[in-house]
Structure formats: C-alpha cells, structure tokens
TORTOR-552725 format. One record per residue (C-alpha): x, y, z; residue in one letter; residue number from 0. Coordinates in steps of 0.05 Angstrom, whole numbers, always signed. Layout:
// residues N
(node (X Y Z) 'a' NUM)
...
//
This chain:
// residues 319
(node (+0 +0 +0) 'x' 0)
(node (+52 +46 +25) 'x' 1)
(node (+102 +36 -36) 'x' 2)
(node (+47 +35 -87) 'x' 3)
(node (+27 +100 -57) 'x' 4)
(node (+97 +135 -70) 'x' 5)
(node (+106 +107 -135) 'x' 6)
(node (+33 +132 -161) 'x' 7)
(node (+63 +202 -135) 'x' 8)
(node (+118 +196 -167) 'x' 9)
(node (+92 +177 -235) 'x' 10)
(node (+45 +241 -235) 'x' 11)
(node (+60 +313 -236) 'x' 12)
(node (+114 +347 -181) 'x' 13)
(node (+74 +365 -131) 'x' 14)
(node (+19 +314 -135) 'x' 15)
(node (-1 +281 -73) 'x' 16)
(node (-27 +209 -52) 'x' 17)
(node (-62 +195 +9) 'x' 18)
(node (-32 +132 +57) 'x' 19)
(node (-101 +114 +77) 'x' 20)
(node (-137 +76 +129) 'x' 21)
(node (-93 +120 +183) 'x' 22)
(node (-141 +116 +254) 'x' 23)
(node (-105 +177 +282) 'x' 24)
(node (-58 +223 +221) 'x' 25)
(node (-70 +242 +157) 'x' 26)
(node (-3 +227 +113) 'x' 27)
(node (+17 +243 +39) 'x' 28)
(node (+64 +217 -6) 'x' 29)
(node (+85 +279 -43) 'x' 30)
(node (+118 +273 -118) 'x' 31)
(node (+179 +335 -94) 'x' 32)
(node (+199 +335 -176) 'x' 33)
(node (+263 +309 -168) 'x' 34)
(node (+252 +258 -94) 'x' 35)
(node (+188 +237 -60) 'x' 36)
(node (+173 +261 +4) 'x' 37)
(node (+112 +242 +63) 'x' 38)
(node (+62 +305 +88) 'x' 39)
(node (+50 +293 +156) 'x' 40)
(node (-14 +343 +176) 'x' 41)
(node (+12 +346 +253) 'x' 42)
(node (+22 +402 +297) 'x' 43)
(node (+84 +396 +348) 'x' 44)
(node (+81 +399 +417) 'x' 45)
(node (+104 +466 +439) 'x' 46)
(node (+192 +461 +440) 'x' 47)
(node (+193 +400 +407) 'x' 48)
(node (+242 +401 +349) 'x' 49)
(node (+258 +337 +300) 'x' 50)
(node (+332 +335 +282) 'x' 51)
(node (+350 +313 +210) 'x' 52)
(node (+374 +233 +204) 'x' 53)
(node (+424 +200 +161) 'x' 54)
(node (+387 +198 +92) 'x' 55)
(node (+329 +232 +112) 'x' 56)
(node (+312 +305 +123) 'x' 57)
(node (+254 +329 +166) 'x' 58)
(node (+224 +401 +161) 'x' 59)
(node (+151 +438 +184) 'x' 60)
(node (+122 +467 +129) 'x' 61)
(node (+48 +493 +124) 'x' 62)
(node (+2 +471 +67) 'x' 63)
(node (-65 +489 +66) 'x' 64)
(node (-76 +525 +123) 'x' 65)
(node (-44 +473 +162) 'x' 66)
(node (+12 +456 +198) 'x' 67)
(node (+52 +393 +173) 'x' 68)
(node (+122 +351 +171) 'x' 69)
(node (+162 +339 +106) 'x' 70)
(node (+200 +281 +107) 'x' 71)
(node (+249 +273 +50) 'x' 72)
(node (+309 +236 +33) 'x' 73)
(node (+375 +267 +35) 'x' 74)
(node (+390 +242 -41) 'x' 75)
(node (+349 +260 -98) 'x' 76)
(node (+321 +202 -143) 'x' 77)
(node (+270 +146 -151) 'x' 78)
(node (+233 +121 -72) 'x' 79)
(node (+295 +76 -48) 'x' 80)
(node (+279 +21 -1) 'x' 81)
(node (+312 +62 +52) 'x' 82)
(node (+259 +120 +41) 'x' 83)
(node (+194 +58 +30) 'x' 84)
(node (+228 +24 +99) 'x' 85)
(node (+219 +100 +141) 'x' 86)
(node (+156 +115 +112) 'x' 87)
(node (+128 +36 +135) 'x' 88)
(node (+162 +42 +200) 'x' 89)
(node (+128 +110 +217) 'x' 90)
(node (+57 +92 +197) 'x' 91)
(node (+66 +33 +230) 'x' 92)
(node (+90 +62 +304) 'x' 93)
(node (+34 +107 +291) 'x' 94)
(node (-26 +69 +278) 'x' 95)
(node (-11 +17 +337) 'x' 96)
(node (-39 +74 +391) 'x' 97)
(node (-99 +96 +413) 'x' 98)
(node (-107 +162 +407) 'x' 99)
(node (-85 +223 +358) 'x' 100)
(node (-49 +261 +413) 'x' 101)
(node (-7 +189 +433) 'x' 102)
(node (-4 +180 +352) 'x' 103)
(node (+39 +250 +348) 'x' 104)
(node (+80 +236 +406) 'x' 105)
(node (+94 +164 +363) 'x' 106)
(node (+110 +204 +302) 'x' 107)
(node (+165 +248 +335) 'x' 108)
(node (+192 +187 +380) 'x' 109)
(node (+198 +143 +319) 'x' 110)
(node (+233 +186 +277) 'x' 111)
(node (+288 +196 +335) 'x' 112)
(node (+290 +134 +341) 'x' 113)
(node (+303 +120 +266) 'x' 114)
(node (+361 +170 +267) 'x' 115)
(node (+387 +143 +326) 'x' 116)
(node (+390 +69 +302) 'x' 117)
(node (+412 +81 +228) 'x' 118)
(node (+466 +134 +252) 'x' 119)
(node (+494 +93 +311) 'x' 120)
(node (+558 +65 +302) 'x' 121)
(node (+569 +11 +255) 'x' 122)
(node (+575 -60 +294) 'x' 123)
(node (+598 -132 +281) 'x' 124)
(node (+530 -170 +253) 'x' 125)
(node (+515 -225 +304) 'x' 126)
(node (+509 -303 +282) 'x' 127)
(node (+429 -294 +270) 'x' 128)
(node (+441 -231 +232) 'x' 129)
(node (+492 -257 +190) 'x' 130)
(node (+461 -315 +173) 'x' 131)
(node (+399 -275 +155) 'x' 132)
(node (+437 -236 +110) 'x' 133)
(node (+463 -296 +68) 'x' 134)
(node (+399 -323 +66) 'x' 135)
(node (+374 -249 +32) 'x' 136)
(node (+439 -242 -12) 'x' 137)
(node (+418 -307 -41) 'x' 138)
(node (+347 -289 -63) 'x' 139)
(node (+377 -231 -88) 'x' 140)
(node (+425 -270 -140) 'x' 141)
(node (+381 -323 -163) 'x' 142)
(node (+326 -258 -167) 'x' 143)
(node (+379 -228 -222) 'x' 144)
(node (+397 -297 -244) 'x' 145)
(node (+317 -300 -259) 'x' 146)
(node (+328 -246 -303) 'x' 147)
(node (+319 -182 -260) 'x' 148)
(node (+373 -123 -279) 'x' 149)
(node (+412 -107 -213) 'x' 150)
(node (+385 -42 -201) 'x' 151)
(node (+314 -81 -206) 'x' 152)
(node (+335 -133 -158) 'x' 153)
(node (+366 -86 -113) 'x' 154)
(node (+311 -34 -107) 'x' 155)
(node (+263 -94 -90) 'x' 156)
(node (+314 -118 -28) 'x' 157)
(node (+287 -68 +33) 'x' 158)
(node (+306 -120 +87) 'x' 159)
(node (+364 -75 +110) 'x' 160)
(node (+307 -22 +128) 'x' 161)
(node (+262 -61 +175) 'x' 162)
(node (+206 -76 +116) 'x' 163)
(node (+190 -139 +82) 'x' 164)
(node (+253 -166 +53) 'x' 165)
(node (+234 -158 -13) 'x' 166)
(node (+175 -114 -43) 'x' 167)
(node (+166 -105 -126) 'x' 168)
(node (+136 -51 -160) 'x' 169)
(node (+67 -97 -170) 'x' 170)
(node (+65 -85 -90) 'x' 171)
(node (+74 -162 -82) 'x' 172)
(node (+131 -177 -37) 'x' 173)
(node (+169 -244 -8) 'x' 174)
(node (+188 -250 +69) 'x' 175)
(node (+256 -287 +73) 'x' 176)
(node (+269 -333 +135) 'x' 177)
(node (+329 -385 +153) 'x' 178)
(node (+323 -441 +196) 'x' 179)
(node (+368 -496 +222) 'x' 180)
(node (+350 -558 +175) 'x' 181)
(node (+326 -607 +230) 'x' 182)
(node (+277 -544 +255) 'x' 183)
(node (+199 -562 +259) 'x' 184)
(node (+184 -487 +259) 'x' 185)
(node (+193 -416 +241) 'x' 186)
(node (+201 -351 +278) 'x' 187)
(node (+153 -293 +259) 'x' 188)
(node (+194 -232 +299) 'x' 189)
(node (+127 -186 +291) 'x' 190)
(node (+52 -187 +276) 'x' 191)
(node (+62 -135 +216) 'x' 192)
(node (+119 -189 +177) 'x' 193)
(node (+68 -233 +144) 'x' 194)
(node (+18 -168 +136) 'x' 195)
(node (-5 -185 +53) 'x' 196)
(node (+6 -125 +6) 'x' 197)
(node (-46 -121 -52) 'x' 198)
(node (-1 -162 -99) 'x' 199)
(node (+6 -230 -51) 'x' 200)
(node (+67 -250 -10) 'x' 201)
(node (+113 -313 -7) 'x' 202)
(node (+145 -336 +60) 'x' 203)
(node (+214 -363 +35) 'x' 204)
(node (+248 -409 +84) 'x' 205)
(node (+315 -433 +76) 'x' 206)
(node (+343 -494 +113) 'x' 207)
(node (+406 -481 +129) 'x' 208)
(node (+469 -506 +157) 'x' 209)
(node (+534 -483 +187) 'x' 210)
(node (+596 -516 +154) 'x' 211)
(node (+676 -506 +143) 'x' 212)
(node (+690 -462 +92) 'x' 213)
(node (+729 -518 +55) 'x' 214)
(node (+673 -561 +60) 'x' 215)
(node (+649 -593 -1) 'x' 216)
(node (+586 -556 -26) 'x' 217)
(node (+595 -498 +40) 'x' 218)
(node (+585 -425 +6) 'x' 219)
(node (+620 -367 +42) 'x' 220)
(node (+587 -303 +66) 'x' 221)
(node (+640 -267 +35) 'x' 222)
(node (+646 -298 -32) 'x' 223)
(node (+567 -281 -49) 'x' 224)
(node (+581 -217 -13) 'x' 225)
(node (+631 -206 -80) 'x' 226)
(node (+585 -238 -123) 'x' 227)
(node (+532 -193 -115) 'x' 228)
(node (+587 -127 -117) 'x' 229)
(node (+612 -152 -188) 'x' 230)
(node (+533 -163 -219) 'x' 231)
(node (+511 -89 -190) 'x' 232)
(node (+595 -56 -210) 'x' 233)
(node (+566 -36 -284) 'x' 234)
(node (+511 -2 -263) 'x' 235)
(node (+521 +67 -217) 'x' 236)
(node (+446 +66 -192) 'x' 237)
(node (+459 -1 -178) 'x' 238)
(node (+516 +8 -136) 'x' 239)
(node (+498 +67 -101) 'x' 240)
(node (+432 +20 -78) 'x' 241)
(node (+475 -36 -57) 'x' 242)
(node (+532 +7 -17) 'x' 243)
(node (+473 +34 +17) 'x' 244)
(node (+444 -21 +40) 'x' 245)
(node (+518 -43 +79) 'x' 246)
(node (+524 +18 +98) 'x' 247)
(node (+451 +11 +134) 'x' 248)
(node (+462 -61 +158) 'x' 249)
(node (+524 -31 +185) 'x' 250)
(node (+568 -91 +152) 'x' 251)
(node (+643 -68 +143) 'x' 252)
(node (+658 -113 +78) 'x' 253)
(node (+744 -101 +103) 'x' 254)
(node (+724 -133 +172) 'x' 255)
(node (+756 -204 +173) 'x' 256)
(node (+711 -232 +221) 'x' 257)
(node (+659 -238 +163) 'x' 258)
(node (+706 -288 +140) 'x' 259)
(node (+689 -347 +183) 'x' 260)
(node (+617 -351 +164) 'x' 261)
(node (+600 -405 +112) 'x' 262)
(node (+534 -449 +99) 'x' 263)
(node (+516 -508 +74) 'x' 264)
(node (+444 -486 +32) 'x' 265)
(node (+389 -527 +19) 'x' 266)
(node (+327 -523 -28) 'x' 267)
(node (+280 -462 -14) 'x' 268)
(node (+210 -482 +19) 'x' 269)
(node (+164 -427 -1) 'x' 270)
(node (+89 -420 +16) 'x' 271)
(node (+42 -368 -7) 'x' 272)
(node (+17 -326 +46) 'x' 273)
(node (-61 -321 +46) 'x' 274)
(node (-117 -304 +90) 'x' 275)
(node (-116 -373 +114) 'x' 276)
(node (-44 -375 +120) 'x' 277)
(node (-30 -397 +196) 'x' 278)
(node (-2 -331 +216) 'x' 279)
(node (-30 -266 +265) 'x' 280)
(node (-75 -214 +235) 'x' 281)
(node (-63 -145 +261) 'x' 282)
(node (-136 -132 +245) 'x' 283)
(node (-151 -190 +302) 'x' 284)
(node (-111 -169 +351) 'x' 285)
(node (-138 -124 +410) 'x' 286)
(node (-129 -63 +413) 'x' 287)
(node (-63 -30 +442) 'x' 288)
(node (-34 -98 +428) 'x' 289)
(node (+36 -95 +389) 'x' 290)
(node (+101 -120 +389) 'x' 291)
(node (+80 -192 +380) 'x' 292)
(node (+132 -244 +364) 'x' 293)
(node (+112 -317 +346) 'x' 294)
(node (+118 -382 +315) 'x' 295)
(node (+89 -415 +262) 'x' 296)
(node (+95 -496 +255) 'x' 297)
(node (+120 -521 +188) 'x' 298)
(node (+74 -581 +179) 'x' 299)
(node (+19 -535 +195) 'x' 300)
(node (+35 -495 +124) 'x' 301)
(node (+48 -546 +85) 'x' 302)
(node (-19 -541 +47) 'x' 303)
(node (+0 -472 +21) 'x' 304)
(node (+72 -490 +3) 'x' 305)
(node (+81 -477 -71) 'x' 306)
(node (+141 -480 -131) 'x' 307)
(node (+191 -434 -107) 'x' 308)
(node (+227 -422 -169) 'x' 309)
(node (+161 -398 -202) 'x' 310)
(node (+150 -355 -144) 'x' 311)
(node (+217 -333 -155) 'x' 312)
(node (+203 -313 -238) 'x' 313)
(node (+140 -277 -216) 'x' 314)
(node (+173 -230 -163) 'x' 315)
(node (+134 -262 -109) 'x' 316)
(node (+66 -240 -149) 'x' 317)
(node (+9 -297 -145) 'x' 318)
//
C-alpha cells in the first residue's frame, strides 16, 4: 500500500499528492517533490519539540493548506529507495498501533528519533542470527537477477536492510525471507506486521540451512556471495549506489575479517504463499493496544500452502 502509494506520486505531476489511507489517528501524503518523494504529515508539534534531520532523511515543518505539517524527505534526490519505503512503513506503523491522535503525534516524533538514532549509531559486528539472515537475503537476491531481473531491479526490491519486508516489487507483491536450522519443525515470525499481505500477494521463503567449514564440499562463504553480488551491480552506478547503501545501513564493514568465518551449507528453498488462511496473526484481530508480537508458526501446519519456489521466484513473489 505504502510503496504503491509513492510510486503513483511519483509517476504524476511534481507536486501531486497520494493519500496513505486507512490511518485511525494522522493524515499522511506521499508527495511527488519533482526530483525525490517526500511524506506530508498534517501534525502540529508539541510546543519546543524540534525533530533533528537523520542519516538519509531530512525532516522540516512546512504549512500547506492552512495547516501545519512535517516533510520528510530523503537526503538524495532520485526514484523512492527502499531506505525512504522502509521509514515511511516504519512510521505509519508506530503510529497506527496507539490509541489516540495526541499518543499517535508523540509516536511520530519518537519514531523518527528513534530512526536516526539506530541508522546513525555506530556501525557494529552482525551477530550469528544476523549474518546468517543476510546470506539467506543475498541469495534471493542473486538467483532474483539470475531469474532475469537487472541489478538495479533486484536491488531496489531488497528493503530488508530497512526493517520492511525483505523484498517488495513494483506490483506491490513482496516475499518475506526466513532461515532455519535444517532439523527445525518451525519458524520464527519476529512481529505481527511481517506476514501483513500487500495487494499483490506475498511468499514466505524459508531456507534450511546449515553451518559448515569453509572448505567443505558444497559450504558457500558469506564473503564470496558478498563479492558476487558487488561484481553483478559494478556496471551499473544506480545499482551500486543501492547496494553500498544497504551495507552501509546493515552496518556490515565488507574489510572486517571476522565476516570471513561464516560459511553455509544451503538447501532447497521451501516457499508457501501467504493467504488469509495462512497460519499466521492478523493485526486486524488483535486487540487493541496490542503490538510488538513475536511468534511461531509450525511447518507441517503450512504445508498445504507451500508452492514452486522457483516460479514464485520468476513472478517477483506475485500470485
């Protein structure tokens, strides 16, 4: 919703606006800025309250139509990046899980500090789970361009590194990418909002996989796809500047040998297509003033809606 939003700014006149709607509390706008999108917040600050700029985003009141409202832009001029889609999710998100539109503007202001703060903290070592999260991404990602997507394609679709769906295509369809151990029975959902359906469908990918020596017979180092994915996207500058962003988000220092250690032993993608039946949490069903909600989801209990992932893979994750 959110991403199809921006884009259907951004493909009209500058200036034109697009309404994120269903909102209980705010009114927001994706706003086509001519040369960058930006999101209209109608809010009016509590008195002293200033919002500091973050990295890659820049934060400003303005007044439109009589009103008093936030712009929210990023930094860089150019087409929505997943860093941009990944803000704009996380703040309509924070702000739609209170009650009331007075707690919904105190959300708004202590989500976007909290943004900054996270993105411009100091870059730290990934931990095991992270890392092997990130393999199990950088993979999609290849056999995504080895499915025929251009790089800059591919890498504009991979907003993992941003807290969103790990991958969302311009049909609004996105895939959800998870890694287990290969003897696990189940897998962790870390909030009620990750298997939240777009309008264009989603596919849960999981990927059994294994910890091995990195002279192992059939073992894939971090490192080497880390390379493989920096030669595919090295001929195209967009490209590039998408994928050095995302490290520099993840706050993975490609130099650091401790990456080095980290190899896996693969298997064959399980994917399922998310539906309303789909054994997974609603946020519509939860009670109100409920959030945070972490769970897990038994294999065997999705099996009926486990489908071809390669075909899921050619369609972009689209039904």
């Amino acid at each position: 919703m959110i991403a199809t939003a921006i884009e259907t700014a951004m493909g009209g006149v500058p200036g034109r606006t697009v309404g994120l709607v269903d909102h209980p509390h705010l009114s927001m706008w994706a706003q086509n800025l001519g040369d960058r999108p930006g999101l209209l917040v109608d809010v009016t600050l509590p008195a002293g309250v200033v919002i500091e700029d973050g990295r890659g985003f820049d934060v400003a009141p303005v007044a439109r139509n009589g009103k008093s409202s936030l712009l929210i832009k990023p930094t860089i001029p150019g087409d929505p990046s997943a860093a941009f889609v990944g803000l704009v999710e996380y703040l309509y998100r924070q702000t739609a899980g209170v009650d009331t539109p007075p707690a919904a503007v105190v959300a708004l202001v202590d989500s976007i500090q909290e943004f900054r703060r996270f993105f411009g903290r100091k870059s730290e070592r990934l931990s095991e789970a992270e890392v092997r999260g990130l393999f199990s991404e950088l993979l999609l990602l290849v056999e995504l361009m080895d499915a025929g997507r251009s790089p800059n394609t591919a890498l504009a679709a991979w907003s993992g590194p941003w807290g969103a769906a790990d991958f969302r295509f311009a049909d609004d369809s996105a895939i959800e990418v998870k890694c287990v151990r290969p003897s696990a029975t189940g897998v962790r959902v870390s909030s009620e909002y990750q298997l939240e359906v777009p309008s264009g469908g989603m596919h849960l990918f999981v990927l059994p996989l294994a910890d091995a020596d990195p002279a192992a017979t059939g073992s894939a180092r971090l490192m080497d796809l880390v390379g493989e994915v920096s030669a595919r996207v090295a001929g195209d500058p967009l490209a590039l500047r998408r994928w050095f962003e995302a490290l520099d988000t993840l706050g993975f220092d490609t130099s650091d040998v401790y990456y080095e250690q980290w190899s896996f032993v693969p298997e064959s993608w399980v994917a399922f297509e998310v539906t309303d039946e789909f054994p997974a949490l609603r946020v519509r069903d939860l009670p109100a003033g409920v959030s945070g909600v972490g769970y897990s989801i038994a294999l065997a209990a999705a099996e009926a809606f486990e489908v071809d992932a390669s075909r899921a893979i050619a369609s972009g994750g689209a039904k």
